[in-house]
N, CA, C and O atoms as CSV, one atom per row, in Angstrom:
chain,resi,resn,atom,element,x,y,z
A,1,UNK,N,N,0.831,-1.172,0.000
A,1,UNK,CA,C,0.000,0.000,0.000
A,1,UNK,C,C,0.881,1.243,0.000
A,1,UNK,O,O,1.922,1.151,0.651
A,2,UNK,N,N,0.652,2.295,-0.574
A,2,UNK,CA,C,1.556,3.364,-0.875
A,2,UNK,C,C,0.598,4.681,-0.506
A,2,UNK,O,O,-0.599,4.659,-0.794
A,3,UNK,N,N,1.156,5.729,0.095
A,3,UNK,CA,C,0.644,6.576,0.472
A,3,UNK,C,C,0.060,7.471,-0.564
A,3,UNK,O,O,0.699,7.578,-1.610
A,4,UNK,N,N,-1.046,8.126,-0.437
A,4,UNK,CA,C,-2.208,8.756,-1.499
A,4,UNK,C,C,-2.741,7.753,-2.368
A,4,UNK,O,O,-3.544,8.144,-3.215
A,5,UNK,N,N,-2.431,6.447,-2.322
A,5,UNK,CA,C,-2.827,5.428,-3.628
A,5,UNK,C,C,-4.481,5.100,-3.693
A,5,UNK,O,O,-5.117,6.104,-3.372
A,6,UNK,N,N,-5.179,4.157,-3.967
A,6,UNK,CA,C,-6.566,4.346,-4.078
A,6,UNK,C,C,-6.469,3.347,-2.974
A,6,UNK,O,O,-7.303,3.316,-2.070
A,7,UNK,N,N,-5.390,2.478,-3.047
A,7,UNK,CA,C,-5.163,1.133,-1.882
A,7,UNK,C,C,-5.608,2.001,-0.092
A,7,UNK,O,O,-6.531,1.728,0.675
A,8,UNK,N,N,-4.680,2.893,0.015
A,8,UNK,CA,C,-4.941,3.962,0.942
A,8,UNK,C,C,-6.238,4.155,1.809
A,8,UNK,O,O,-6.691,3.893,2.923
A,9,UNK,N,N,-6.579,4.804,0.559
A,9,UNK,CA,C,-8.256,5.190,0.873
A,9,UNK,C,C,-9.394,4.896,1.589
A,9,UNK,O,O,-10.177,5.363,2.416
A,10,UNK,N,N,-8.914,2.960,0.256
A,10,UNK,CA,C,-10.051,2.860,0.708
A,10,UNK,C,C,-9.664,1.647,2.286
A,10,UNK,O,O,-10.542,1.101,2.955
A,11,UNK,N,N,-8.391,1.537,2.480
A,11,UNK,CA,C,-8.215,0.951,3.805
A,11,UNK,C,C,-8.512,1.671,4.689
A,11,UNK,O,O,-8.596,1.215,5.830
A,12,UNK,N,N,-8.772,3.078,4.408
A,12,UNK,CA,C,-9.262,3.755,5.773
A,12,UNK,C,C,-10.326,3.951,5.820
A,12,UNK,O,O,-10.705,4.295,6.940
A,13,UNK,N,N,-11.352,3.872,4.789
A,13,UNK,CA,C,-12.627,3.458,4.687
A,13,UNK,C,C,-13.254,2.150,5.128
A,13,UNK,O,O,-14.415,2.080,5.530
A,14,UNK,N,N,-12.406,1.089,5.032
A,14,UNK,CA,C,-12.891,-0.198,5.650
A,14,UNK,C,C,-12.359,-0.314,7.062
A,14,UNK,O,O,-12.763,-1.119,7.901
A,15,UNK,N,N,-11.228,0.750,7.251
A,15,UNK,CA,C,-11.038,0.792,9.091
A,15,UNK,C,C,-12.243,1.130,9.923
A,15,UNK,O,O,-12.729,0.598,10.921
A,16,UNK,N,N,-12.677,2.495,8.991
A,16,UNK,CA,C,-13.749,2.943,9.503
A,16,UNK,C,C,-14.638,2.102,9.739
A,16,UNK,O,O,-15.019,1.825,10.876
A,17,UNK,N,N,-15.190,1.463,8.418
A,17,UNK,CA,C,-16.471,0.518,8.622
A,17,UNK,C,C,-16.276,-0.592,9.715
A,17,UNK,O,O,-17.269,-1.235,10.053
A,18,UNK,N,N,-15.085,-0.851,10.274
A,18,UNK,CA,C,-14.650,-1.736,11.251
A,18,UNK,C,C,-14.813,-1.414,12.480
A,18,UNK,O,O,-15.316,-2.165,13.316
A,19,UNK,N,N,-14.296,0.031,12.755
A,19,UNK,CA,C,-14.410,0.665,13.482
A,19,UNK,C,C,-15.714,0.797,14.414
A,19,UNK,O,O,-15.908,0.377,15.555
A,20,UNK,N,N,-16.719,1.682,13.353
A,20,UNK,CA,C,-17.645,2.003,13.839
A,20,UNK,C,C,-19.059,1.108,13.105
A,20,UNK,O,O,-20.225,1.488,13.203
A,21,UNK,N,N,-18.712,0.172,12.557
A,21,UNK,CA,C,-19.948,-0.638,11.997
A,21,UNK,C,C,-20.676,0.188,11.145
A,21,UNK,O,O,-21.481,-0.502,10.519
A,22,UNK,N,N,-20.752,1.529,10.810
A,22,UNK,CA,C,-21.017,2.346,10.014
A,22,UNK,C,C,-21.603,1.983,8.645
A,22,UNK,O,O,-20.621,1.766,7.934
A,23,UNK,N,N,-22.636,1.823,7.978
A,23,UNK,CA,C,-22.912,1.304,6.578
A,23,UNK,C,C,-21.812,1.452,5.693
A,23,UNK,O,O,-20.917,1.975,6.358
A,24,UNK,N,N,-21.473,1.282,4.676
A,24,UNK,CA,C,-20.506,1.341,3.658
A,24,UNK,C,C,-20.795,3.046,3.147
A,24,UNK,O,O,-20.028,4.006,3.211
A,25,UNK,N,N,-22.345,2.952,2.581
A,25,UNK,CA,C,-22.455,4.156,2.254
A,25,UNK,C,C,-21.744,5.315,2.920
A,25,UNK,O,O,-21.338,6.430,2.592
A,26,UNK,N,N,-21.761,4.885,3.530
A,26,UNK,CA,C,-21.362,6.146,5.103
A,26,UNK,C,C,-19.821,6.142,4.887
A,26,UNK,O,O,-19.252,7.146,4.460
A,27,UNK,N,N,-19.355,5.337,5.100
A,27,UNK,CA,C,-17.817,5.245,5.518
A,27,UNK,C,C,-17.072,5.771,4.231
A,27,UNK,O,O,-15.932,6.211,4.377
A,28,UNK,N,N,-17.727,5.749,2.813
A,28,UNK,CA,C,-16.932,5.915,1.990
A,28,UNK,C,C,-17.201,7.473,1.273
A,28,UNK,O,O,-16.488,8.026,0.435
A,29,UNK,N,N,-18.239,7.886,1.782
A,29,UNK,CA,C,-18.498,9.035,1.603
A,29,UNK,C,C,-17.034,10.350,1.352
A,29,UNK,O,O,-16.849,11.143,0.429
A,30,UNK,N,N,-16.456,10.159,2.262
A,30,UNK,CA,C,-14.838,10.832,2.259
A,30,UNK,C,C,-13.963,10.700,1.119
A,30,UNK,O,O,-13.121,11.576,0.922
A,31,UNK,N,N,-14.063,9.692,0.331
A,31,UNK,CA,C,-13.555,9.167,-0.529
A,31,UNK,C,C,-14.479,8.869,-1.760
A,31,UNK,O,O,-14.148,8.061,-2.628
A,32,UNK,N,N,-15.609,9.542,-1.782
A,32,UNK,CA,C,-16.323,9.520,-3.131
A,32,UNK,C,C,-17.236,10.816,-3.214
A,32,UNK,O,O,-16.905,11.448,-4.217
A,33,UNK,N,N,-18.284,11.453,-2.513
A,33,UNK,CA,C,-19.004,12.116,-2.715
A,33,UNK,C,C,-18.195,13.604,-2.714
A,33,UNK,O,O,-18.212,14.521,-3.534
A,34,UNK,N,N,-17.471,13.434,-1.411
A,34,UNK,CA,C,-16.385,14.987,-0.460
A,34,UNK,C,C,-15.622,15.197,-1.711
A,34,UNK,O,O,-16.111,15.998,-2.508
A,35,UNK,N,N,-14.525,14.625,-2.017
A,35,UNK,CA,C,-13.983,15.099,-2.965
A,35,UNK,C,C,-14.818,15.387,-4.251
A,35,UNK,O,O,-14.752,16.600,-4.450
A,36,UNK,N,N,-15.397,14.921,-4.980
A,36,UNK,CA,C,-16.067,15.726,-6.339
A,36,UNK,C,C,-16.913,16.726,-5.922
A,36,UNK,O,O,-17.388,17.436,-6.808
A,37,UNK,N,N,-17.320,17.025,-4.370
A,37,UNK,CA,C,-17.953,18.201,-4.417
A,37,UNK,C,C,-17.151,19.438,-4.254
A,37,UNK,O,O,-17.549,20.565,-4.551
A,38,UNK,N,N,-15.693,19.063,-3.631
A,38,UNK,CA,C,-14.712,20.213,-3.517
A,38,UNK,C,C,-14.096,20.435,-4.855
A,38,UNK,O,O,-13.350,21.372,-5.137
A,39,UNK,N,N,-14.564,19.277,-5.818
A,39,UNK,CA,C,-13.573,19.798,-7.476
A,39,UNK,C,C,-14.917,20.510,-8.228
A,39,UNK,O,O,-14.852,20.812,-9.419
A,40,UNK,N,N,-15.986,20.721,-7.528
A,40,UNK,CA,C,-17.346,21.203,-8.315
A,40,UNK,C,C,-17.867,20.007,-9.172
A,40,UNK,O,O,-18.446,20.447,-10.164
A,41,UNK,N,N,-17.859,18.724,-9.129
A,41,UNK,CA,C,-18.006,17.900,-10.372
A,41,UNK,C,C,-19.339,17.206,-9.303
A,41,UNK,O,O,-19.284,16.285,-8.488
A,42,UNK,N,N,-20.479,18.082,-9.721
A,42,UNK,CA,C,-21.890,17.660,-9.245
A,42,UNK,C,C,-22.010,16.185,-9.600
A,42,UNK,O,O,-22.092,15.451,-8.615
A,43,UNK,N,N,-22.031,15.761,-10.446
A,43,UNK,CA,C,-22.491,14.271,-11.011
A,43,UNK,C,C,-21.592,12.984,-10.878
A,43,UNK,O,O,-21.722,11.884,-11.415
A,44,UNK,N,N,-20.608,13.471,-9.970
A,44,UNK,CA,C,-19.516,12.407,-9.588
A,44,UNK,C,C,-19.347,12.265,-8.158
A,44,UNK,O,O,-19.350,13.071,-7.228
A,45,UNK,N,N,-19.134,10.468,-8.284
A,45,UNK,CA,C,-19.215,10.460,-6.854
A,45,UNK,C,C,-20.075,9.539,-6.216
A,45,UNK,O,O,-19.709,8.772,-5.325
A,46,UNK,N,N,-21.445,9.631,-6.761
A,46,UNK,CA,C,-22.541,8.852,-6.642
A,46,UNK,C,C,-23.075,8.105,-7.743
A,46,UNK,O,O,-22.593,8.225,-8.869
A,47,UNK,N,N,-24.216,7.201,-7.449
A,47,UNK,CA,C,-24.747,6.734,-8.757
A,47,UNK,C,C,-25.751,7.002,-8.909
A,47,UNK,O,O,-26.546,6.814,-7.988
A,48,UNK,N,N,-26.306,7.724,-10.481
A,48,UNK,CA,C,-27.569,8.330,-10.171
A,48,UNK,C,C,-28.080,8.355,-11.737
A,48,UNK,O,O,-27.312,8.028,-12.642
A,49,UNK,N,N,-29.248,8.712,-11.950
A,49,UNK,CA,C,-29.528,8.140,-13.527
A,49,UNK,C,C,-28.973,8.687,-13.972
A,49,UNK,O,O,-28.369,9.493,-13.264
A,50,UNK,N,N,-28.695,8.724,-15.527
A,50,UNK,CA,C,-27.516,9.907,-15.863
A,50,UNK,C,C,-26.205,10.706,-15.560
A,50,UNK,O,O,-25.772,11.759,-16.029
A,51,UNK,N,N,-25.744,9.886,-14.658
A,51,UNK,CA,C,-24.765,10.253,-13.880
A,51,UNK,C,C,-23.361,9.391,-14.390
A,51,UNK,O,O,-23.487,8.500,-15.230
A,52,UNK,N,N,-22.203,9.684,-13.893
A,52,UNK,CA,C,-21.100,8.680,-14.972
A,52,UNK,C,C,-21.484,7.587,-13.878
A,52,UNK,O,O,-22.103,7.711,-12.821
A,53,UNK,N,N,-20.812,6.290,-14.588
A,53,UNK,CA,C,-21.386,4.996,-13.558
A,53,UNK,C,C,-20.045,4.242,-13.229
A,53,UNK,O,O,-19.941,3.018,-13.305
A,54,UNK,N,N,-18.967,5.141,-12.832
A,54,UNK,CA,C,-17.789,4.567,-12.672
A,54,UNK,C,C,-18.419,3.892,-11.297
A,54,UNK,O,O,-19.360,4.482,-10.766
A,55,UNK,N,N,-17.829,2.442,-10.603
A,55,UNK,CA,C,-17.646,1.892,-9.321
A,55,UNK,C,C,-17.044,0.750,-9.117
A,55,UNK,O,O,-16.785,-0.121,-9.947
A,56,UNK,N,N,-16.808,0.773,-7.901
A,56,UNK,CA,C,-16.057,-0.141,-7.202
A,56,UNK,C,C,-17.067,-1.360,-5.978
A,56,UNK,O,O,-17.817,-1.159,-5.023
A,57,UNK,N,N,-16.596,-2.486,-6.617
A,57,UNK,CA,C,-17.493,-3.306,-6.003
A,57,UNK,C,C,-16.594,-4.284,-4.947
A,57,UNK,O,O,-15.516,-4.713,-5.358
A,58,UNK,N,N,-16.987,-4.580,-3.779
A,58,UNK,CA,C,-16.071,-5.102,-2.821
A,58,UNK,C,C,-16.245,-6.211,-2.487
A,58,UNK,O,O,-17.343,-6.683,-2.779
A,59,UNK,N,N,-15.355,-7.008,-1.817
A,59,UNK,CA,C,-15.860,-8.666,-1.336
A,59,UNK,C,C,-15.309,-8.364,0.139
A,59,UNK,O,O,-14.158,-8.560,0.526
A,60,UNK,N,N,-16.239,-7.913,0.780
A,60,UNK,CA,C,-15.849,-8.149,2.440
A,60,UNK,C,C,-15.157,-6.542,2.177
A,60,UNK,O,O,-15.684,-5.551,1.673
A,61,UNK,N,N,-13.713,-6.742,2.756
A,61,UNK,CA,C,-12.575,-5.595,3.151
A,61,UNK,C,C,-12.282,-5.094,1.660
A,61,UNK,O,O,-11.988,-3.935,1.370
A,62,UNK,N,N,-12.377,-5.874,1.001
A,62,UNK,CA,C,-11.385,-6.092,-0.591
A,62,UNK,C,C,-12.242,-5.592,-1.453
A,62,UNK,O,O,-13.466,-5.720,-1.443
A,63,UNK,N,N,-11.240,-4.727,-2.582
A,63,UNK,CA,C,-11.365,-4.228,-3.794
A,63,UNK,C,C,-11.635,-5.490,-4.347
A,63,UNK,O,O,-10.830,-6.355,-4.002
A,64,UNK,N,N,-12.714,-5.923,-5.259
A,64,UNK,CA,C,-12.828,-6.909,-5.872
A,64,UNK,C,C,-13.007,-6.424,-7.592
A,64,UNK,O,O,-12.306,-6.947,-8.458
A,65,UNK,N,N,-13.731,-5.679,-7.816
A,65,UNK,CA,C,-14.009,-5.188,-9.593
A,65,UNK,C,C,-14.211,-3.358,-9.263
A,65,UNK,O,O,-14.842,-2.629,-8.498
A,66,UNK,N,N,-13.289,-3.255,-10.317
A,66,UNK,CA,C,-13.859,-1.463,-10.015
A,66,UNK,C,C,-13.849,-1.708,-12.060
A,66,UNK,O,O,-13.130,-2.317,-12.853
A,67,UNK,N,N,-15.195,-0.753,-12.169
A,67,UNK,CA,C,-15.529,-0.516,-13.646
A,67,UNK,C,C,-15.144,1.200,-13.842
A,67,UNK,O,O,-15.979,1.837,-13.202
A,68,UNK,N,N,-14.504,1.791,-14.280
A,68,UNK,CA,C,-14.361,3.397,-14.807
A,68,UNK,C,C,-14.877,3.758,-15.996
A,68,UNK,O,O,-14.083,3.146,-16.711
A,69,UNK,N,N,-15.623,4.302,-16.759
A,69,UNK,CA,C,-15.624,4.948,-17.677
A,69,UNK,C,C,-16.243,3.545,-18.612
A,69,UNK,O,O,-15.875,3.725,-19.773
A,70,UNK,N,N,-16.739,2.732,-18.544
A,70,UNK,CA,C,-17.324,1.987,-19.277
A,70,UNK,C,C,-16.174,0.675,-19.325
A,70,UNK,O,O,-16.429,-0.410,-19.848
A,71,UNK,N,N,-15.352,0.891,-18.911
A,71,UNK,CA,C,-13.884,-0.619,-18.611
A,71,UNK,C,C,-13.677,-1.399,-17.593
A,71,UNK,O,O,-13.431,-0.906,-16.492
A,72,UNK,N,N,-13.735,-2.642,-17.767
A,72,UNK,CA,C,-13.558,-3.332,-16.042
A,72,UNK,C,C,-12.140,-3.029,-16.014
A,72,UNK,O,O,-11.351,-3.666,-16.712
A,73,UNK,N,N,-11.695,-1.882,-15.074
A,73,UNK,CA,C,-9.907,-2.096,-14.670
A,73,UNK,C,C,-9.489,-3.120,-14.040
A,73,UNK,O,O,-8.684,-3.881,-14.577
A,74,UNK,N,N,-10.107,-3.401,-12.375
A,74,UNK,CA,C,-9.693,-4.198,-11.627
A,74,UNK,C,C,-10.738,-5.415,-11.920
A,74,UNK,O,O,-11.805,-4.992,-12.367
A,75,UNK,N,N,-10.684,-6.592,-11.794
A,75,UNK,CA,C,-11.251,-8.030,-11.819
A,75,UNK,C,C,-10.737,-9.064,-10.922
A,75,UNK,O,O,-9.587,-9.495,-10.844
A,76,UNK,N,N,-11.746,-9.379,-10.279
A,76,UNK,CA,C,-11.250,-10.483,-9.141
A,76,UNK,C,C,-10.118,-9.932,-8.377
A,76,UNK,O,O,-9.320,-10.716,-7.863
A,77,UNK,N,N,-9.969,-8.643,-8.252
A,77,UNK,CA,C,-9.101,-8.169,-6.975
A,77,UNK,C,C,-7.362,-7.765,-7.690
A,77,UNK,O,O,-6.389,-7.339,-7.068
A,78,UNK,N,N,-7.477,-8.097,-9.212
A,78,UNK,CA,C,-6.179,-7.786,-10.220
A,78,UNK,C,C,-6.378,-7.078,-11.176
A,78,UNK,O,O,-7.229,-7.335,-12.028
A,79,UNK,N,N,-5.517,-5.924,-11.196
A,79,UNK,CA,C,-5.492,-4.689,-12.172
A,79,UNK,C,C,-5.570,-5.355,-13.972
A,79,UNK,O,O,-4.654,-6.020,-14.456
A,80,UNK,N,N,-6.561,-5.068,-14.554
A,80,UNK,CA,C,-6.736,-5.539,-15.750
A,80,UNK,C,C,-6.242,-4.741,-17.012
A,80,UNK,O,O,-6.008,-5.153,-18.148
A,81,UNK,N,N,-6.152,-3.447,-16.467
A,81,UNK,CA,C,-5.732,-2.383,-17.328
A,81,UNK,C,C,-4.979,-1.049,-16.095
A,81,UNK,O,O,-5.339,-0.543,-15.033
A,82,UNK,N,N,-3.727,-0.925,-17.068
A,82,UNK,CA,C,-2.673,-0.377,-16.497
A,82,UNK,C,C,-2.608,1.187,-17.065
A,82,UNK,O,O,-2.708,1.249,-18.291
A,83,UNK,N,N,-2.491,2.174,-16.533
A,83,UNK,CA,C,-2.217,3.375,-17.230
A,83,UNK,C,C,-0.837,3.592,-17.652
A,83,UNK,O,O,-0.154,2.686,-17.174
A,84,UNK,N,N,-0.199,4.324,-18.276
A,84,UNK,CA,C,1.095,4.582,-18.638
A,84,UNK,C,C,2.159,4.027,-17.659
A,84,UNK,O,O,2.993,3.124,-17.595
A,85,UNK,N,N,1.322,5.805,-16.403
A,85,UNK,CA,C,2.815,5.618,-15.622
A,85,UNK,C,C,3.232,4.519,-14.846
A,85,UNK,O,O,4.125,4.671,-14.014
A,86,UNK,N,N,2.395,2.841,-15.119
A,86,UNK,CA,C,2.628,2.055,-14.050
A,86,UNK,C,C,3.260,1.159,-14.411
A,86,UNK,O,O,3.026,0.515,-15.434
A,87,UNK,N,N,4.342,0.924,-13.487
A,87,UNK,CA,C,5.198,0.026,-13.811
A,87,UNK,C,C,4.946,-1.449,-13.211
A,87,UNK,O,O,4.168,-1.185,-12.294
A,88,UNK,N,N,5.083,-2.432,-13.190
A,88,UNK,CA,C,5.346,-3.581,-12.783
A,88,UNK,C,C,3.753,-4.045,-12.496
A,88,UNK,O,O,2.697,-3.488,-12.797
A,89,UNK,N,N,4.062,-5.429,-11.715
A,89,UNK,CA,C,2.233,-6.247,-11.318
A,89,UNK,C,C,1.595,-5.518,-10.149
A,89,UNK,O,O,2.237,-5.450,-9.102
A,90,UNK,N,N,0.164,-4.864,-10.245
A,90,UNK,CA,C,-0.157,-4.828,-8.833
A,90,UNK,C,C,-1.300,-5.136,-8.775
A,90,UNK,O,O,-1.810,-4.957,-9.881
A,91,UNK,N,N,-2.070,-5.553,-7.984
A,91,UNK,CA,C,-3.266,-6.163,-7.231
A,91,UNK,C,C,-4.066,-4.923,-6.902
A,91,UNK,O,O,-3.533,-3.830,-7.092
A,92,UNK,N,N,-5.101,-4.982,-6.501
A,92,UNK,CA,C,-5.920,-3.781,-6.224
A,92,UNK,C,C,-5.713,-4.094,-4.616
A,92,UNK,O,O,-6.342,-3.251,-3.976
A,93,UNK,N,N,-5.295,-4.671,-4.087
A,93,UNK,CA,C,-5.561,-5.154,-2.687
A,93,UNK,C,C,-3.948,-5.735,-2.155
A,93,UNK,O,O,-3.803,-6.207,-1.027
């Protein structure tokens, strides 16, 4: 796990949910809704009709499939598609 990474995030989102038993909705709020409302990007963040339908779907603690922009990146918990700057194998988890 590397500091600012998405790995990050969302481990402190599932601390939380550990933490305080907190719904998911709840816990991840910090990490999905907060930020696109501080970049002004109304329609990101959530899922809503018409809205982009990027998400991340979990198994328990674990990143299991995150879809972006119409692409499965992550699958079964392994990066399926890599952007430029990334070098070497990594796992979503």
């Amino acid at each position: 796990m590397e500091v600012g990474s998405a790995d990050t995030l969302f481990a402190e989102a599932a601390a939380l949910h550990e933490m305080t038993q907190w719904p998911w909705e709840k816990c991840i709020t910090p990490i999905t809704t907060t930020p696109a409302a501080i970049l002004g990007l109304q329609s990101a963040g959530r899922l809503m009709e018409g809205g982009p339908a990027d998400c991340v779907l979990i198994n328990g603690t674990q990143i299991d499939t995150v879809i972006a922009q119409g692409r499965v990146m992550v699958q079964e918990g392994r990066t399926v598609v890599r952007d430029v700057f990334e070098v070497g194998s990594h796992d979503a988890h």
